[in-house]
C-alpha positions as CSV (number, residue, x, y, z in Angstrom):
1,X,-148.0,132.7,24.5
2,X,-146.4,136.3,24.7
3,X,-143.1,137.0,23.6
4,X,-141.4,137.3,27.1
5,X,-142.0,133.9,27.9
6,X,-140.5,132.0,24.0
7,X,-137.9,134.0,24.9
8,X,-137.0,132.6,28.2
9,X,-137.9,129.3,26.7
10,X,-135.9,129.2,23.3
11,X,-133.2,131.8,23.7
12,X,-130.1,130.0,25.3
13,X,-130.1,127.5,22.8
14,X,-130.3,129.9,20.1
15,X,-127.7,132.1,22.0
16,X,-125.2,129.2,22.2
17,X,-126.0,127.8,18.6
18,X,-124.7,132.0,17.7
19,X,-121.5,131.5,19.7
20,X,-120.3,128.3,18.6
21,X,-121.0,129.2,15.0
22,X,-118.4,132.5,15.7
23,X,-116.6,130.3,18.4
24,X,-116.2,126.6,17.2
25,X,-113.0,125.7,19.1
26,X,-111.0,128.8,21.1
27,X,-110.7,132.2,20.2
28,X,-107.5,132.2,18.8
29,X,-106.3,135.9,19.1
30,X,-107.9,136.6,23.0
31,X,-106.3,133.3,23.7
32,X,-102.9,134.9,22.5
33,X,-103.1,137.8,24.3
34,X,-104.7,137.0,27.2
35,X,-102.7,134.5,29.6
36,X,-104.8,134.5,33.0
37,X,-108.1,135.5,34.2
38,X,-108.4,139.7,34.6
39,X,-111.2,141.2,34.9
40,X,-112.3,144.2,32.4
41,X,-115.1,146.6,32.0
42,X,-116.2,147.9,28.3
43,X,-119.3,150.4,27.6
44,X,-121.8,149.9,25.3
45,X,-122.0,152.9,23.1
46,X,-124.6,154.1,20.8
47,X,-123.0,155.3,17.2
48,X,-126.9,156.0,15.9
49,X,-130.0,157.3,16.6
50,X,-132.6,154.9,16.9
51,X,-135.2,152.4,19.4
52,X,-133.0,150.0,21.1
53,X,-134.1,146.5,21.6
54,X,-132.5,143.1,22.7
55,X,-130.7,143.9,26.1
56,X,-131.7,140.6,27.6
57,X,-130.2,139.3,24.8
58,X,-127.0,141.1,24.8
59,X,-127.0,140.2,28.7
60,X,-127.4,136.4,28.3
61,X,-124.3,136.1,25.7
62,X,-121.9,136.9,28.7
63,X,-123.7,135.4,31.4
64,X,-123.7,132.3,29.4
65,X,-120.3,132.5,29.0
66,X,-119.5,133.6,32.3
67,X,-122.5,133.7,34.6
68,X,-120.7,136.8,37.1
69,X,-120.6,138.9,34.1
70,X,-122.5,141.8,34.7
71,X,-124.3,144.5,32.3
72,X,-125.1,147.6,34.6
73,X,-127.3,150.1,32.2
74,X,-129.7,153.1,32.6
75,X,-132.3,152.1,29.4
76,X,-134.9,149.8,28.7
77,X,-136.1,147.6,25.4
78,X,-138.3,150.5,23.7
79,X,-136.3,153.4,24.7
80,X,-134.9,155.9,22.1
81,X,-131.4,156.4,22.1
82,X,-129.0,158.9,20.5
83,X,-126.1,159.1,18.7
84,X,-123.0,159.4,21.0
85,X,-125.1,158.4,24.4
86,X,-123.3,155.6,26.2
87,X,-126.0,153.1,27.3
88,X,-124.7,151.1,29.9
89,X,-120.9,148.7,30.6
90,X,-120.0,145.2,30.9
91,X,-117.8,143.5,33.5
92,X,-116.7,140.1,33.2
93,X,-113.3,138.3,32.6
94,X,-111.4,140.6,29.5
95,X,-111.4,136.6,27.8
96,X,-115.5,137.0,28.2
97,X,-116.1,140.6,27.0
98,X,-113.6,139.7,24.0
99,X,-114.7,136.2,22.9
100,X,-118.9,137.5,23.1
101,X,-118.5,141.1,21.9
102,X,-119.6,139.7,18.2
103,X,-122.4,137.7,19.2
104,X,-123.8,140.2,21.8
105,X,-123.6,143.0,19.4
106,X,-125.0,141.2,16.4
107,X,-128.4,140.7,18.2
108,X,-128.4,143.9,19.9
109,X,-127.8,146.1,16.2
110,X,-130.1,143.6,14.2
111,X,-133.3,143.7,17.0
112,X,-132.7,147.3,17.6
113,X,-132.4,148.4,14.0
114,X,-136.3,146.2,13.3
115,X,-137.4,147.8,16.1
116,X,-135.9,151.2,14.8
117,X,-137.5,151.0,11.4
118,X,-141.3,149.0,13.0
119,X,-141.4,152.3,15.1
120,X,-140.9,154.7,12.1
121,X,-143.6,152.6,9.9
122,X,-145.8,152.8,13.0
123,X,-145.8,156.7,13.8
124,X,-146.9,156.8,9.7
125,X,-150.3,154.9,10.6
126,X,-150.9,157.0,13.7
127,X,-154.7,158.0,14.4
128,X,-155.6,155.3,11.6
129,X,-156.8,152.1,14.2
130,X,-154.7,150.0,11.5
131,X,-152.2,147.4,13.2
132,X,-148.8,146.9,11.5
133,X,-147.6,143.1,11.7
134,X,-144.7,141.2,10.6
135,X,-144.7,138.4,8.6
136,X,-142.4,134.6,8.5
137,X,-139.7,136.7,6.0
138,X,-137.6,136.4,9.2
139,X,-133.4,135.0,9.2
140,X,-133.0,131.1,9.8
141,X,-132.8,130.9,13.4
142,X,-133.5,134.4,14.9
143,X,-137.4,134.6,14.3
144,X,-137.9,135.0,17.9
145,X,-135.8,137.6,18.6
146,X,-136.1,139.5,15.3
147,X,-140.1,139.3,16.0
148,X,-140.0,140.6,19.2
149,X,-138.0,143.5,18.2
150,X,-141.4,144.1,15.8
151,X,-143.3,144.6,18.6
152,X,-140.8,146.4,21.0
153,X,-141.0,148.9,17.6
154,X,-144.8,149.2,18.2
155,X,-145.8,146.7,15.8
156,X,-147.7,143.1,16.1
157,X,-147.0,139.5,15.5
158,X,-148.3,137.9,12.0
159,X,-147.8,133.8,12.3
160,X,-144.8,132.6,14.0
161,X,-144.6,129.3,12.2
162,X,-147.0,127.1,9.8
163,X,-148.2,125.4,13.0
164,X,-149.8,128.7,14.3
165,X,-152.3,129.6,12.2
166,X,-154.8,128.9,8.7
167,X,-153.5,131.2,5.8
168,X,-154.5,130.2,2.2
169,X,-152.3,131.6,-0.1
170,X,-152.0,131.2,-3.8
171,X,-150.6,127.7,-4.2
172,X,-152.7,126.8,-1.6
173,X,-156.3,127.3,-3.3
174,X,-155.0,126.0,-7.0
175,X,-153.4,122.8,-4.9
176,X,-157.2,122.5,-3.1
177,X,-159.2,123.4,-6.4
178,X,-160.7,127.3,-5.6
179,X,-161.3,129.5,-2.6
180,X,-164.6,127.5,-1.5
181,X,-162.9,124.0,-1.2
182,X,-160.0,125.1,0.6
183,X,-161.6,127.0,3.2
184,X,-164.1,124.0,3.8
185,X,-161.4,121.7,3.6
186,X,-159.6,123.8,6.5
187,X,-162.5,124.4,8.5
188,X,-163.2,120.3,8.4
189,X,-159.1,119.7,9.4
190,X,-159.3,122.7,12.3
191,X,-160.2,123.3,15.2
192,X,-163.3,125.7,15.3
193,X,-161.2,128.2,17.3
194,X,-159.0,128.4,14.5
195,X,-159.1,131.5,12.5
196,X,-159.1,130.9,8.4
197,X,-157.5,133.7,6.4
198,X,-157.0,133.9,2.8
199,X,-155.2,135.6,0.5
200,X,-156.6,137.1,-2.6
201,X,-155.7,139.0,-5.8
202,X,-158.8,140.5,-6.7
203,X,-162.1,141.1,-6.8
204,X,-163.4,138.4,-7.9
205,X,-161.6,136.4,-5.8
206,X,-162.7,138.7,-2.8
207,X,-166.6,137.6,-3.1
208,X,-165.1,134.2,-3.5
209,X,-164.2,134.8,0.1
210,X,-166.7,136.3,1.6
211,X,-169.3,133.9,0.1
212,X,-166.8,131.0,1.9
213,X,-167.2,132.8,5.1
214,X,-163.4,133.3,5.7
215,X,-162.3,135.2,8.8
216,X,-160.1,137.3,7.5
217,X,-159.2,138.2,3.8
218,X,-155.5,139.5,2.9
219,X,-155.7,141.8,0.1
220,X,-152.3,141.0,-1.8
221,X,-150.8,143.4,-4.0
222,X,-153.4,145.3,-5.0
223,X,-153.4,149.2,-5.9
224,X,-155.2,151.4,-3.1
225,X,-157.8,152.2,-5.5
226,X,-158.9,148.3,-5.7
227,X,-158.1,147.6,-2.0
228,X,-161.0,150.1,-1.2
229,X,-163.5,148.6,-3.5
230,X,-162.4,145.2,-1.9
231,X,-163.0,146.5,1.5
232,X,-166.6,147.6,0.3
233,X,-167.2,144.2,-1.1
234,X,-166.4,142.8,2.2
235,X,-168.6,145.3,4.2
236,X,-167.6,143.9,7.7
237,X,-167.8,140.3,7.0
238,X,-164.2,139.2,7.5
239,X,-161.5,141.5,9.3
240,X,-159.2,142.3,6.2
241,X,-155.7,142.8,5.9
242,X,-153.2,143.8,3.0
243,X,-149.4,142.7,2.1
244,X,-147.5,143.3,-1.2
245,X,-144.1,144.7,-0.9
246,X,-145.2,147.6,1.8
247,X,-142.2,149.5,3.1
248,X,-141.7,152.5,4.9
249,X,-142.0,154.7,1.7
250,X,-145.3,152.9,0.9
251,X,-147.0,152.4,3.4
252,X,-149.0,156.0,4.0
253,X,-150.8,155.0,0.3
254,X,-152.8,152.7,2.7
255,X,-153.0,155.4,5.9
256,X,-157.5,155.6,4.1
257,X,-158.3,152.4,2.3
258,X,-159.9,150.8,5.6
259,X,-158.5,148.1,6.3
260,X,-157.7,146.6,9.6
261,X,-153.8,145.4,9.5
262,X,-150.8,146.0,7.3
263,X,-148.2,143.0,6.9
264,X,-145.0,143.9,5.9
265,X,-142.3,141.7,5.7
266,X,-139.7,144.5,5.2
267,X,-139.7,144.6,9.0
268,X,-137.7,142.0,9.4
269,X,-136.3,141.4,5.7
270,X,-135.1,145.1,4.8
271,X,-134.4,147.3,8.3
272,X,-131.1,148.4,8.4
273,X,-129.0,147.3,11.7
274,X,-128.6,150.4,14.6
275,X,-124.8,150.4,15.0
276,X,-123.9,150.3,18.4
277,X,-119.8,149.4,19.8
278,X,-118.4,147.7,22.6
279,X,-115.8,150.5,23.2
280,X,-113.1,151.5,26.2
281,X,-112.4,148.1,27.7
282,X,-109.7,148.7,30.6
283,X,-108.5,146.4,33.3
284,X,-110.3,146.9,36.6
C-alpha cells in the first residue's frame, strides 16, 4: 500500500485528533475578537530554504474545519522553495484561518523540514545504487505523515509498524536462544512471502546469518572497515543493510562499503522543522 492511499485513509482522524489537542473547547482569543462570520485571505510564506512537503495536509486542516476554505498555490510536495518566496494563500472564515493556523503549520514545517534534511542525506549517496530508508523512531501519532515526507525527500520506507515486517534484533535472538532458532522459529510463524531480516553486531554473528539463510542482514553499528568485511562474508546471499546512529555528517563513511540500504532514524528523530508563516491576513 503506497503512501497516497494511508494518507487518504488515516489522515482526518489524525488531523482532528491535532486540532482538538490545540482546540479542546473554543478558541478563546478569535472568539473575542471575532463577532460574526468574515471572510479573510492569509499567504503562506516561506522564511527558509528548503523541500516543501505536506500541502494536502496543510489543505485538509481548514477544509475540515470549514470545507469552502480554499488553499490556491503555485508548488507541489517535492518542490524546493526559497527563503522569502510566497507559496500560495488561504481563504476561508478569519475564525477558520485563525483557530487552524497552528495545526496547519505544524505539519507543514515538521514534513517539510524531514523532507528537507532526507533530500540533503540523499544527494550524499548519489551515483552509489544505496537506498536511504527511515526507520519506526517516528513522533506518537504522526508516523504517516512524517514517513511520507521521507520519501517526498527522496528517501524509502523501513517498516511502518511491528505488523509489517520480520526484523530480529538484539533482544530478539537472546529471548529465542541464537540467530539460527529465531530465524527458523520465524520462518515456521510466517508467511513464506515474508522477508526475515536480522540484525547483527559482528562478524561472527554475520555467518550466523548467512548460514540461517536470512534475507537480509542489518549491519548495526559497526565501523566501515568491518561493514566491508561483513559484506564480503555475505557475498550476495542476503541483501544487507546498515543502521547505527547515521546522520547527515556520517553518512558519506558508507558512500563504498557495498551495501544495499542505509537506515537512519535521524530522518525523522533529528531534522530540524522548515519555518514557514501564515502572514498578511486582511478582510476580503
Amino acid at each position: 500500500m503506497n503512501n497516497d492511499i494511508i494518507l487518504k485513509l488515516n489522515a482526518d482522524d489524525l488531523i482532528m485528533q491535532a486540532l482538538k489537542e490545540d482546540m479542546p473547547n473554543e478558541d478563546i482569543t478569535t472568539n473575542a475578537i471575532i463577532k460574526e462570520p468574515v471572510m479573510g485571505e492569509v499567504k503562506l510564506i516561506c522564511k527558509q530554504s528548503g523541500i516543501i512537503a505536506g500541502l494536502g495536509i496543510f489543505e485538509r486542516v481548514f477544509t475540515l474545519l470549514d470545507e469552502n476554505s480554499v488553499f490556491k498555490c503555485n508548488i507541489k510536495d517535492g518542490d524546493k522553495v526559497e527563503y522569502g518566496q510566497v507559496l500560495g494563500s488561504v481563504t476561508a472564515d478569519i475564525k477558520v484561518l485563525l483557530s487552524g493556523e497552528r495545526t496547519a503549520l505544524n505539519f507543514l514545517q515538521r514534513m517539510s523540514g524531514i523532507a528537507t534534511y532526507t533530500r540533503e542525506m540523499v544527494c550524499l549517496l548519489e551515483n552509489t545504487g544505496i537506498k536511504l530508508v527511515d526507520t519506526r523512531k517516528t513522533t506518537p501519532g504522526m508516523r504517516i505523515f512524517e514517513k511520507y515526507a521521507v520519501t517526498v525527500g527522496g528517501g524509502y520506507n523501513h517498516r511502518f509498524n511491528l505488523s509489517d515486517g520480520i526484523l530480529l534484533k538484539d533482544n530478539h535472538i537472546s529471548a529465542a536462544g541464537g540467530i539460527a532458532k529465531a530465524v527458523q522459529m520465524a520462518k515456521n510463524y510466517a508467511s513464506f512471502v515474508r522477508k526475515i531480516e536480522v540484525e547483527v553486531e559482528n562478524l561472527d554473528m554475520v555467518k550466523e546469518a548467512v548460514n540461517a539463510r536470512a534475507d537480509i542482514i542489518m549491519l548495526d553499528n559497526m565501523t566501515p572497515e568491518m561493514m566491508k568485511e561483513a559484506v564480503k562474508l555475505i557475498g550476495g546471499r542476503a541483501e544487507t543493510e546498515c543502521s547505527g546512529n547515521v546522520t547527515k555528517e556520517s553518512i558519506e563513511l558508507l558512500r563504498d562499503v557495498g551495501i544495499d540500504y542505509i537506515s537512519s532514524g535521524a530522518l525523522t528523530h533529528s531534522s530540524p522543522i522548515l519555518d514557514l508563516s501564515l502572514k498578511e491576513l486582511h478582510r476580503i
